[in-house]
C-alpha positions in Angstrom: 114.2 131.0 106.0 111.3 129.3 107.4 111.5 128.0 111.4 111.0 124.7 111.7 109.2 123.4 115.2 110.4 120.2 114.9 113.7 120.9 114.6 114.2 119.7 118.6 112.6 116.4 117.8 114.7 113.6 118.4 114.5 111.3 115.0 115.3 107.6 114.9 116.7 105.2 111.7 113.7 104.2 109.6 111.6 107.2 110.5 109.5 108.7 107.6 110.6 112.2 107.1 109.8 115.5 105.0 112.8 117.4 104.2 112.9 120.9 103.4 113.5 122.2 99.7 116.2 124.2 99.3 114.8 126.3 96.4 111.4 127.2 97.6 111.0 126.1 101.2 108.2 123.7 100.4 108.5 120.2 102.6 108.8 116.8 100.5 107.9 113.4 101.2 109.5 110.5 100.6 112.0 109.9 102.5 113.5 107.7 105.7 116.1 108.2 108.0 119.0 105.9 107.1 121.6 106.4 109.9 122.3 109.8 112.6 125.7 110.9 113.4 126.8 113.7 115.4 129.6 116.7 113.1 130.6 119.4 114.9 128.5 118.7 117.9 125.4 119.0 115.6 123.3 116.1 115.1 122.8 115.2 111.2 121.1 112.5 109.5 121.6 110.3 106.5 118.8 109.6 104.3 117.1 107.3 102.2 114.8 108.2 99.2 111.8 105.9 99.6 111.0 105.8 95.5 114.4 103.9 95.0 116.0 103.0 97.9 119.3 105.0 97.1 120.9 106.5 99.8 121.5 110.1 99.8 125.2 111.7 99.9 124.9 114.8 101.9 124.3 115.0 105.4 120.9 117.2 106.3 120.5 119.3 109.7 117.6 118.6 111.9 116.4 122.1 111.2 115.5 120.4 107.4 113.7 117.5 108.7 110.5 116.6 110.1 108.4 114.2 110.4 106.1 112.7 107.5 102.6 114.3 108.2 100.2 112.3 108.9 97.8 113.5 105.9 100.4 112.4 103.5 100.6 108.8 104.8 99.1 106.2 102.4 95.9 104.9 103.8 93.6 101.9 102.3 90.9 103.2 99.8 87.2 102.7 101.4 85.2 99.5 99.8 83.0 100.8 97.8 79.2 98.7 97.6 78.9 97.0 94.3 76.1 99.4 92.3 75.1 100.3 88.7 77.1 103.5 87.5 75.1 106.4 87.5 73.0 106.7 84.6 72.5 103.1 84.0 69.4 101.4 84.1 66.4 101.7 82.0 63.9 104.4 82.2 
C-alpha cells in the first residue's frame, strides 16, 4: 500500500478531494466531501461524486483521501489575440 502524507490533514464538508483507487493505487479527482463522522474512534468521510452529484454509500478513511491537487484544478483558458491561422495569407 501506498503512504499517504495527507492522511493527518484535517478535511472539511465541500472540500475537493482525490480518493485513492483501490485496484491500482492511482488518486482520482472528482470528488467533494459530503459530511465527516467519527466510527470506531476513526474519522471517515462521506462523499460526493462531483460528475453527478450522487452521494457515495461507503464511508472512506482519511488514509484514501487527499486533497484535489492543485494542477488538476480547472483554470480559465488564456485569450488568445485574433490572427490568420498559420498558412493563410497569400504569397
Amino acid at each position: 500500500m501506498i503512504a499517504n502524507p495527507h492522511k493527518e490533514q484535517a478535511m472539511e464538508p465541500r472540500q475537493d478531494v482525490e480518493v485513492r483507487c483501490l485496484f491500482d493505487g492511482n488518486w482520482v479527482a472528482g470528488f467533494q466531501i459530503a459530511e465527516s463522522t467519527e466510527v470506531g474512534g476513526e474519522e471517515r468521510y462521506r462523499l460526493v461524486r462531483l460528475s453527478d452529484g450522487v452521494e457515495l454509500p461507503e464511508l472512506f478513511a482519511g488514509s484514501d483521501l487527499r486533497p484535489r491537487a492543485a494542477r488538476d484544478r480547472v483554470l480559465p483558458m488564456p485569450r488568445r489575440s485574433a490572427q490568420a491561422p498559420v498558412g493563410a495569407g497569400g504569397s
